[in-house]
C-alpha positions in Angstrom: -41.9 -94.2 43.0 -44.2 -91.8 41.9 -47.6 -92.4 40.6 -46.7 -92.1 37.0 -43.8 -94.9 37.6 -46.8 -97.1 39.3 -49.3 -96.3 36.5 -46.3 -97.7 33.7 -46.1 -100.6 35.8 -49.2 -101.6 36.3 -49.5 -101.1 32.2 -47.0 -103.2 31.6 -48.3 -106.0 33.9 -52.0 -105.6 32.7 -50.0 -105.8 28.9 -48.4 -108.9 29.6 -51.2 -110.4 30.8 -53.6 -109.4 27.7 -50.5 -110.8 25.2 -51.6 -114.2 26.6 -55.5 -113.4 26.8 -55.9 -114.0 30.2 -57.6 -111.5 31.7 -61.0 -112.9 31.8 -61.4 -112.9 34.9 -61.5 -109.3 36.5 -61.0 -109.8 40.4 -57.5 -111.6 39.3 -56.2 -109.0 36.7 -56.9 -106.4 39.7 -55.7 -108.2 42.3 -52.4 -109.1 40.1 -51.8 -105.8 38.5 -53.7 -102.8 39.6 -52.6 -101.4 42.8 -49.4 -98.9 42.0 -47.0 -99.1 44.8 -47.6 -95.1 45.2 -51.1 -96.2 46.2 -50.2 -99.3 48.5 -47.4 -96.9 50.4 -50.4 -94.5 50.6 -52.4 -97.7 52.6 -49.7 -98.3 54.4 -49.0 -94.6 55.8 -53.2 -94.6 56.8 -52.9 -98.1 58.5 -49.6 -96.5 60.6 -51.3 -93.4 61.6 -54.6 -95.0 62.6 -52.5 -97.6 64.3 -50.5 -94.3 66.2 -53.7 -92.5 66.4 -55.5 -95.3 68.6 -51.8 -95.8 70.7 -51.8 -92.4 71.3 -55.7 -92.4 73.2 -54.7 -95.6 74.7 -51.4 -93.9 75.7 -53.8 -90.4 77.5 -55.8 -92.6 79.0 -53.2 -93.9 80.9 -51.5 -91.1 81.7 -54.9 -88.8 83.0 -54.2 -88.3 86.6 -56.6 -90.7 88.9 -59.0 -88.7 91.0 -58.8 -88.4 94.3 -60.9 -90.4 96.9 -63.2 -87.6 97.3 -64.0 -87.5 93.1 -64.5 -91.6 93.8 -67.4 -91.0 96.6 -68.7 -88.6 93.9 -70.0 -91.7 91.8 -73.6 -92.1 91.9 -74.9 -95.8 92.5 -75.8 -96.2 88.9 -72.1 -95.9 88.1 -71.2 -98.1 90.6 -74.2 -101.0 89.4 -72.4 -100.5 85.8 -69.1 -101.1 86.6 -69.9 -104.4 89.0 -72.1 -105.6 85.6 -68.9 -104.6 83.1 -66.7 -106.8 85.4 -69.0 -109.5 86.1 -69.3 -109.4 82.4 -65.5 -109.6 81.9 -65.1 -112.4 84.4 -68.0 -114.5 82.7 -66.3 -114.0 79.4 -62.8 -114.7 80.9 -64.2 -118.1 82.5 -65.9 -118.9 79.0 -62.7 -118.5 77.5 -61.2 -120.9 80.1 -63.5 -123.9 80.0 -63.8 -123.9 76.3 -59.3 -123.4 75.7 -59.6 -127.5 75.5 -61.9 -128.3 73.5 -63.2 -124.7 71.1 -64.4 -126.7 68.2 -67.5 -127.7 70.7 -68.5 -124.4 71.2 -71.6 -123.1 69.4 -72.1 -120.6 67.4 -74.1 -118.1 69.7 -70.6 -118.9 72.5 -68.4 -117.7 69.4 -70.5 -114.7 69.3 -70.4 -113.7 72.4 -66.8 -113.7 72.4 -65.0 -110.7 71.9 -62.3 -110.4 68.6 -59.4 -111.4 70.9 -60.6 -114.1 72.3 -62.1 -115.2 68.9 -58.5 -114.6 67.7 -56.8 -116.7 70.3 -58.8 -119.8 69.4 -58.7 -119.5 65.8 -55.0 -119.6 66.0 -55.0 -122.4 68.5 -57.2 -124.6 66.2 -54.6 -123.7 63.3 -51.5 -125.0 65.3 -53.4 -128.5 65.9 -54.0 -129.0 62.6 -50.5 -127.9 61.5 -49.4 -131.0 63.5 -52.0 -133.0 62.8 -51.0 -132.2 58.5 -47.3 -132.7 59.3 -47.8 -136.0 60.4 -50.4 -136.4 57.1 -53.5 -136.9 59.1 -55.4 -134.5 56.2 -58.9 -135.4 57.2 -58.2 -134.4 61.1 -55.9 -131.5 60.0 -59.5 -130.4 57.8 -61.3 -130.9 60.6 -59.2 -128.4 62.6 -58.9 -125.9 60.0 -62.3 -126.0 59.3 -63.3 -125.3 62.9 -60.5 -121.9 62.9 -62.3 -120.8 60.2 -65.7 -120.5 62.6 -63.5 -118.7 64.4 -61.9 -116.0 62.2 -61.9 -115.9 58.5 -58.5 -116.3 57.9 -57.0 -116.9 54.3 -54.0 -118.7 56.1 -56.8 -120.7 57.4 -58.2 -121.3 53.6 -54.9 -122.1 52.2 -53.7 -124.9 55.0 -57.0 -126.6 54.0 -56.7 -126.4 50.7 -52.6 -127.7 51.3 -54.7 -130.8 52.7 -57.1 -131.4 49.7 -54.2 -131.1 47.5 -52.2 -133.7 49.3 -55.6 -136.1 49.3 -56.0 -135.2 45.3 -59.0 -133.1 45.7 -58.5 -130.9 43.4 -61.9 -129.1 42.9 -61.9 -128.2 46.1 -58.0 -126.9 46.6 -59.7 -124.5 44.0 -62.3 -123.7 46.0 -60.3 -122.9 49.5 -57.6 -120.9 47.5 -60.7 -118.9 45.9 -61.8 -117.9 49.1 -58.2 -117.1 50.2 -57.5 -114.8 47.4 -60.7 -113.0 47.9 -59.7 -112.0 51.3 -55.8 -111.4 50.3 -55.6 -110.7 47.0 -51.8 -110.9 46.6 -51.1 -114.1 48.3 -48.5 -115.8 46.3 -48.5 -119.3 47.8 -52.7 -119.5 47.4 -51.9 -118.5 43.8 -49.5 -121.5 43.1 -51.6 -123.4 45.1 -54.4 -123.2 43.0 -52.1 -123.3 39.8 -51.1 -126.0 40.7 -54.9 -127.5 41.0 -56.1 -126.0 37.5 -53.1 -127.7 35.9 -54.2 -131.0 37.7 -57.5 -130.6 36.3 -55.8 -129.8 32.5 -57.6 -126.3 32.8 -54.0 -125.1 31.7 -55.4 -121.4 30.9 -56.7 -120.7 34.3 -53.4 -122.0 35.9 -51.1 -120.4 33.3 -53.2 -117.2 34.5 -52.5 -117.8 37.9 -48.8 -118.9 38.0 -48.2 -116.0 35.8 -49.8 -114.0 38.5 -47.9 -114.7 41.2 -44.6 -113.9 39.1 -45.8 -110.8 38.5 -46.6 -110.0 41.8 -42.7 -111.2 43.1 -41.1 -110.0 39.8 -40.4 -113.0 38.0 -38.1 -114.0 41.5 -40.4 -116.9 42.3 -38.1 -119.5 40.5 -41.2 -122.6 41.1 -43.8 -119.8 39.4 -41.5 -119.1 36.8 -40.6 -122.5 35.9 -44.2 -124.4 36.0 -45.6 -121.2 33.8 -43.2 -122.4 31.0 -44.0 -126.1 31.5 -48.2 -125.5 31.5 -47.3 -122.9 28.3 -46.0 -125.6 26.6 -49.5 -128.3 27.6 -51.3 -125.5 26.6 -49.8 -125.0 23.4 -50.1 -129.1 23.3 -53.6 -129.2 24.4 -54.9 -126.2 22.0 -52.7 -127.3 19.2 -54.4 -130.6 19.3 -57.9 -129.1 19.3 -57.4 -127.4 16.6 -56.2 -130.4 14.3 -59.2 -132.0 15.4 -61.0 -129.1 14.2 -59.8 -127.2 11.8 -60.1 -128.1 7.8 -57.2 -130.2 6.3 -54.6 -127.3 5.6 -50.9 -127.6 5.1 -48.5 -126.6 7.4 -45.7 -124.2 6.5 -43.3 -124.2 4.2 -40.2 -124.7 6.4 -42.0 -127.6 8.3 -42.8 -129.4 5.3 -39.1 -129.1 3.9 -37.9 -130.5 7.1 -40.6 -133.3 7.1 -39.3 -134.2 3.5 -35.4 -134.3 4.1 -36.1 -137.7 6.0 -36.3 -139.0 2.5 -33.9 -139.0 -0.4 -36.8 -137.5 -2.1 -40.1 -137.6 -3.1 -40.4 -140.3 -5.8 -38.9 -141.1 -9.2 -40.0 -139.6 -12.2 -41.9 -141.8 -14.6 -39.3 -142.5 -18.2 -41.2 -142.2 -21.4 -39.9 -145.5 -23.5 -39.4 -146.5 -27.0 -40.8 -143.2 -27.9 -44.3 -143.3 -26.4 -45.6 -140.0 -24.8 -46.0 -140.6 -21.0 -49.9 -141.2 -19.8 -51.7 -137.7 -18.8 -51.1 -139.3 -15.2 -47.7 -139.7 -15.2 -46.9 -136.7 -16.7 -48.6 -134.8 -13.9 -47.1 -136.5 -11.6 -43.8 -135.6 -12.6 -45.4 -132.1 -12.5 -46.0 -132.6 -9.0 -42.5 -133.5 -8.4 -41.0 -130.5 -10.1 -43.5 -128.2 -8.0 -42.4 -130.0 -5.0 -39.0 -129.7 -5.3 -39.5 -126.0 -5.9 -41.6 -126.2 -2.6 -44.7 -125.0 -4.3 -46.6 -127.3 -2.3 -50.0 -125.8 -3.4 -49.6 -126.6 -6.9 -48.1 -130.2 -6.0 -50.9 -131.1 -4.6 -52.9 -129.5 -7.6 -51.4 -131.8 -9.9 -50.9 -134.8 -7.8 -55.1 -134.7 -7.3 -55.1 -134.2 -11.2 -52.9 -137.3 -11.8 -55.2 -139.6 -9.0 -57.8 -138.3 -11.0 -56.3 -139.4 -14.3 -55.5 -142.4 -12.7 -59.4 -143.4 -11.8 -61.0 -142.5 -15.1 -58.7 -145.5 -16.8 -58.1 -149.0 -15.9 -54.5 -148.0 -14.8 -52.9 -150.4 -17.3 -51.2 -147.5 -19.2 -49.6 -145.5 -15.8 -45.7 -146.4 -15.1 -46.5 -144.6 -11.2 -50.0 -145.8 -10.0 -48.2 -146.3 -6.4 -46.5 -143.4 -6.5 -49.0 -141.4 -7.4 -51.3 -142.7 -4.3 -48.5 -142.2 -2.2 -47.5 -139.2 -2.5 -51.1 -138.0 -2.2 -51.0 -139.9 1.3 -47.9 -138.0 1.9 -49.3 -134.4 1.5 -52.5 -135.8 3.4 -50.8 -136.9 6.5 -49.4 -133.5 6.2 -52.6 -131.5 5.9 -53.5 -133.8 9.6 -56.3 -135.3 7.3 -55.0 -138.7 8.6 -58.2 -141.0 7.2 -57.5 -140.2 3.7 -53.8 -140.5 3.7 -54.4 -143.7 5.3 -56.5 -144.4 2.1 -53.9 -143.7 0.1 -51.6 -145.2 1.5 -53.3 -148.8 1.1 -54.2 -148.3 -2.4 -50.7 -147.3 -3.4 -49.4 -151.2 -1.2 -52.7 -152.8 -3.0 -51.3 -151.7 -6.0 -47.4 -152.1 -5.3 -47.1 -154.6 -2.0 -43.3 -153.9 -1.9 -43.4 -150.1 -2.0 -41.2 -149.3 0.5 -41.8 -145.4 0.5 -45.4 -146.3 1.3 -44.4 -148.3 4.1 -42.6 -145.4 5.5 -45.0 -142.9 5.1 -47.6 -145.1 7.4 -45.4 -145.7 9.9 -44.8 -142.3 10.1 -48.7 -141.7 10.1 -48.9 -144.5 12.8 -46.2 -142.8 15.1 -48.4 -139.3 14.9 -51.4 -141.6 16.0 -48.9 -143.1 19.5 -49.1 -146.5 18.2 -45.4 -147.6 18.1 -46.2 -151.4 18.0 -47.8 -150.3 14.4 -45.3 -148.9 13.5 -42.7 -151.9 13.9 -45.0 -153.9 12.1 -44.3 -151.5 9.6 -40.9 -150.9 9.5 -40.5 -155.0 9.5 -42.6 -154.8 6.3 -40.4 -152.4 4.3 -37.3 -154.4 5.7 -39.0 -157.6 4.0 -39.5 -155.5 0.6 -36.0 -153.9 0.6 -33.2 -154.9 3.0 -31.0 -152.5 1.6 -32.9 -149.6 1.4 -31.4 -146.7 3.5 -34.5 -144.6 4.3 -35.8 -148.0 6.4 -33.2 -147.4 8.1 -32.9 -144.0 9.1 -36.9 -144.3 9.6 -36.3 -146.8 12.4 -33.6 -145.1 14.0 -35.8 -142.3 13.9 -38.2 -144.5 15.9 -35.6 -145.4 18.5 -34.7 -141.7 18.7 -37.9 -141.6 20.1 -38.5 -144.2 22.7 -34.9 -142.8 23.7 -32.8 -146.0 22.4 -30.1 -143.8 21.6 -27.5 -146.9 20.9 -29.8 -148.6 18.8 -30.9 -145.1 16.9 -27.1 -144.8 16.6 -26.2 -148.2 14.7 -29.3 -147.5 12.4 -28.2 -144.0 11.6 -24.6 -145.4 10.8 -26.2 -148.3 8.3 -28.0 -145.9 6.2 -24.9 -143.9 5.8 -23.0 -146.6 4.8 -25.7 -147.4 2.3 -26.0 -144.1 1.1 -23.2 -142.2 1.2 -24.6 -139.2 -0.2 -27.8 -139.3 2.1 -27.4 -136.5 4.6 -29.3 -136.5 7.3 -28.3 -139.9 8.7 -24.8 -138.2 9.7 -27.0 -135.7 11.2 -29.0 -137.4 13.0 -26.1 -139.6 14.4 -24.0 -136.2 15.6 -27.5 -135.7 17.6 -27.8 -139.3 19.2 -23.9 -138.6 20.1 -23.7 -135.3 21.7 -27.2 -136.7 23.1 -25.1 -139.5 25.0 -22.0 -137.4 25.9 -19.8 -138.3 23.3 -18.8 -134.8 22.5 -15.7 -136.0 20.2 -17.1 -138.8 18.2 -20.0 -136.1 17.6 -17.6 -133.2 16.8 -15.7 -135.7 14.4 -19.2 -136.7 12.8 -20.2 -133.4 11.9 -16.4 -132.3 11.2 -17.1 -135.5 8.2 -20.1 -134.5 7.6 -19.5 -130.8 6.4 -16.3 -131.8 4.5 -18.5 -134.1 2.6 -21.9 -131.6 2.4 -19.9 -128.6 2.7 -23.1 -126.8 0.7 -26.1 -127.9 2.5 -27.4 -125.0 4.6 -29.4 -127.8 6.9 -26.2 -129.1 8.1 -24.7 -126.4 9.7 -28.4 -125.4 11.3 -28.3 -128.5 13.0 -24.4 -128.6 13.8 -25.2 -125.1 15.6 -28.6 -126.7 17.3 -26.6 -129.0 19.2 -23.7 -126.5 20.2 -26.4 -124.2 21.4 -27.8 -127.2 23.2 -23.9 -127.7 25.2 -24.0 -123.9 25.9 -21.4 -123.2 23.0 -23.2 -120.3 21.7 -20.6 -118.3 20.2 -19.8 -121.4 17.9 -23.4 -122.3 17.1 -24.1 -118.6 16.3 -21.4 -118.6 13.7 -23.0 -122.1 12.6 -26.0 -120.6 12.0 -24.7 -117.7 10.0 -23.4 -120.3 7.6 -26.0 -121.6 7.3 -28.1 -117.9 6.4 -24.8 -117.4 4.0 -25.7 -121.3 1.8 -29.5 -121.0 2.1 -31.3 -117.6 3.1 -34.7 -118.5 2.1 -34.4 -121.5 4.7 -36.2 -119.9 8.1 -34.7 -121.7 10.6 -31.3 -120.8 11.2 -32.4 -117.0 11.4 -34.8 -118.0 14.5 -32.1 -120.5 16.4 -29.6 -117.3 15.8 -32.1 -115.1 16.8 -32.9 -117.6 20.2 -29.0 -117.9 20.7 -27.9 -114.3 20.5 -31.0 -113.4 22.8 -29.6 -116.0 25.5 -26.3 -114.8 25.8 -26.7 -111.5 25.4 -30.1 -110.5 26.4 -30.4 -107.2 24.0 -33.7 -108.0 22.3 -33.4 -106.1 19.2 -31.2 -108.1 17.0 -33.2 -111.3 17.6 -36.0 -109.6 16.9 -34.8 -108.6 13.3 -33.8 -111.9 13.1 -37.0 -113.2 13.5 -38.9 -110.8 11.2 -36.1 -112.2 8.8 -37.5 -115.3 9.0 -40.9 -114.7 8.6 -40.1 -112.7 5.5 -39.2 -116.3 4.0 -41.7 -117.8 5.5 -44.5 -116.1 7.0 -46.1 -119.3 8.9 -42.9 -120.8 10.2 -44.0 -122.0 13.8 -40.4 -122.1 15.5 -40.4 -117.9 14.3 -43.6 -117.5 15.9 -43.1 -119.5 19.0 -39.5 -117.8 19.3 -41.3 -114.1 18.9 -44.0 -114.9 21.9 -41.0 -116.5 24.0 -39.1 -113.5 23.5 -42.1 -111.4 24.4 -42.8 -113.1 27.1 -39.1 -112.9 28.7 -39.0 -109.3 28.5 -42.4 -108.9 30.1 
């Protein structure tokens, strides 16, 4: 490879590395990435020659003729006194060496000293052997002990990396960090002190520093090292997790985008009813901006729904209430767009007022228990679910909510028999077939799930949703051909829904691994909707991928 080839990898590598902004730390970015292989031949060419270079003295030396016994008489006595003190020097050494092969780690400091490289070499590797045996039969604290002792002996990053394989095993994580540290610093491109220490920052939920690391050591054995590879994704996605969740907690209330509030919104047959002006009375300013709010959602103009819902809350407050058809609804549905901005307190508000208001308001009911299964407490959101079951045990929504909830907690049989009830009592609600075709090709009942959907898009042959899902779950079974032709259907009913241009995009990626098509898929998507997070996660993953 020539240098130029070298220089274009390292870019690439140091690229990579700066997409996920983790090259704070400069020892590691140099270590991983800036060595061209031109270079390290080059070391490797020097190391052979000096190596050949010192054989080759070694080599004359032995081959000089020896003098004859008249050059020997020739030596003068000082000679002579130096070469009695060089051997009794050896033999000293030699017997050293001896008395202390038993027992090194009771040697001092000032006996390691005086021993030459060799020697020092010799024990060092002998101490390492003892605490292999003593760490395969998980004695750690012995097996420390030894390693700990080699190290006096010769700075070895084997030596730092079998310790820290000990810590590791006895959970101590700080200090797995530590030995691997030390490691790297004296071989920079060792892969297994890399994952070693991944694997310790990801212990110790500091996900950047062990996405840095893992990411690292695939680099250095080109994406080959299938345990790097793998654990990179999985502390990608806690980072993503771990970050995301900062950010909620400290970001201002803002909505999220279009495409994930549509989704959030087709768990319901929709939003609310629209208030009826009777016997020829003019609706109150409330209600009629409410029913402006329901217009602008439908339109997905959230912004302006929430405009006119605040208005109608507002409306609501300055009267005693008596004249307003939608007092609960109009509470709700602000809760609703609150749980969606993750401003959780005051949708919980809401929420009450709306049940204070109407106790049997079923929507409400549903739109806690979806606020309570954001917040991790399932037992909540029973309570919940029983509640809306008292006000309504016919309503379909409860239903597919609670199936939703045994989705979950992976109760597939239960979710299953909940998803089929709200079918049956609403034929014309879709996304309880849908969900059902999931819980079924979840299970392995590929047929029943085939004949749901088959049902399903004979009944809803128009809904664009349908088909994005009915290709999900062929994608999921490796069918990709079908699910990319599921998903073009689904472009062809709805193109200004975003996600069945990314899952296209994903598919045709996987199977074919030509990057440029999914690409345009994905800057389709984000034409429609510019803060879709499935486009935005699919572009890095892609990214990623090809390095």
């Amino acid at each position: 490879m020539t240098d130029n080839a070298g220089d274009k990898a390292v870019q690439k590598s140091a690229s990579m590395l700066e997409k996920l902004n983790l090259n704070e730390r400069s020892w590691k970015f140099y270590a991983a990435a800036s060595i061209p292989p031109a270079l390290v031949a080059g070391l490797a060419l020097w190391y052979y020659s000096s190596r050949s270079s010192e054989s080759t003295k070694k080599d004359d030396k032995k081959k000089r003729p020896r003098k004859g016994k008249k050059a020997k008489k020739s030596k003068s006595a000082d000679d002579s006194a130096e070469e009695k003190s060089a051997a009794a020097s050896a033999a000293a050494s030699t017997a050293s060496l001896d008395a202390n092969l038993e027992a090194p780690e009771s040697m001092t400091d000032a006996q390691i000293d005086a021993l030459n490289q060799e020697a020092q070499a010799e024990l060092a590797q002998s101490l390492k052997s003892r605490g292999n045996k003593f760490f395969q039969a998980k004695r750690y604290e012995k097996a420390i002990e030894l390693y700990t002792q080699a190290l006096r002996f010769a700075k070895d990053p084997v030596f730092y990396s079998n310790r820290a394989a000990c810590y590791a095993a006895s959970s101590d994580h700080e200090k797995v960090i530590q030995d691997c540290t030390s490691a790297l610093e004296l071989e920079s491109r060792y892969v297994k002190a890399l994952i070693r220490r991944a694997q310790a920052f990801e212990s110790t939920e500091k996900f950047r520093d062990s996405l840095y690391d893992f990411t690292t050591a695939c680099i250095l054995e080109d994406f080959g090292n299938n345990l790097a590879a793998t654990s990179a994704e999985r502390v990608l996605k806690k980072l993503a997790e771990a970050e995301a969740h900062e950010r909620v907690e400290k970001r201002s209330p803002r909505l999220p985008s279009k495409s994930f509030i549509s989704g959030y919104l087709n768990s319901f047959r929709n939003s609310g009813e629209e208030a009826v002006a009777t016997d020829g009375e003019n609706l109150s300013e409330a209600d009629a901006l409410f029913n402006e709010a329901l217009s602008f959602t439908a339109l997905q103009e959230y912004s302006q729904a929430i405009d006119s819902v605040e208005k109608a809350v507002a409306a609501v407050e300055k009267t005693d209430g008596s004249d307003v058809q939608r007092v609960a609804d109009i509470y709700s549905l602000r809760g609703m767009f609150n749980f969606l901005k993750s401003n959780l307190d005051q949708a919980l508000e809401d929420l009450n007022k709306a049940l204070v208001v109407e106790p049997s308001h079923v929507r409400s009911y549903l739109r806690k228990a979806n606020l309570f299964t954001e917040k991790k407490d399932l037992e909540e959101v029973s309570s919940l679910l029983d509640q809306a079951h008292k006000a309504d045990s016919e309503n379909a929504e409860t239903f597919f909510q609670q199936g939703q909830v045994h989705f979950l907690k992976q109760e597939f049989e239960a979710a299953s028999n909940d998803y089929k009830r709200a079918a049956e009592l609403d034929p014309d609600f879709v996304y309880p077939r849908i969900q059902l075709g999931v819980v079924q090709f979840k299970v392995g009942k590929i047929e029943e799930a085939m004949a749901t959907f088959d049902e399903a898009m004979k009944k809803f042959p128009t809904r664009s949703d349908l088909y994005n899902y009915y290709g999900e779950v062929l994608a999921e079974q490796g069918g990709y051909d079908s699910a990319i032709g599921a998903f073009e259907k689904a472009i062809e009913l709805d193109s200004t829904n975003p996600l069945p241009y990314v899952n296209q995009a994903i598919s045709l990626f996987q199977t074919s691994g030509q990057p440029d098509r999914a690409l345009t898929l994905i800057r389709e998507a984000l034409k429609v909707d510019p803060e879709c997070e499935l486009a935005v996660a699919a572009l890095s993953q892609i990214y990623l991928q090809m390095g």
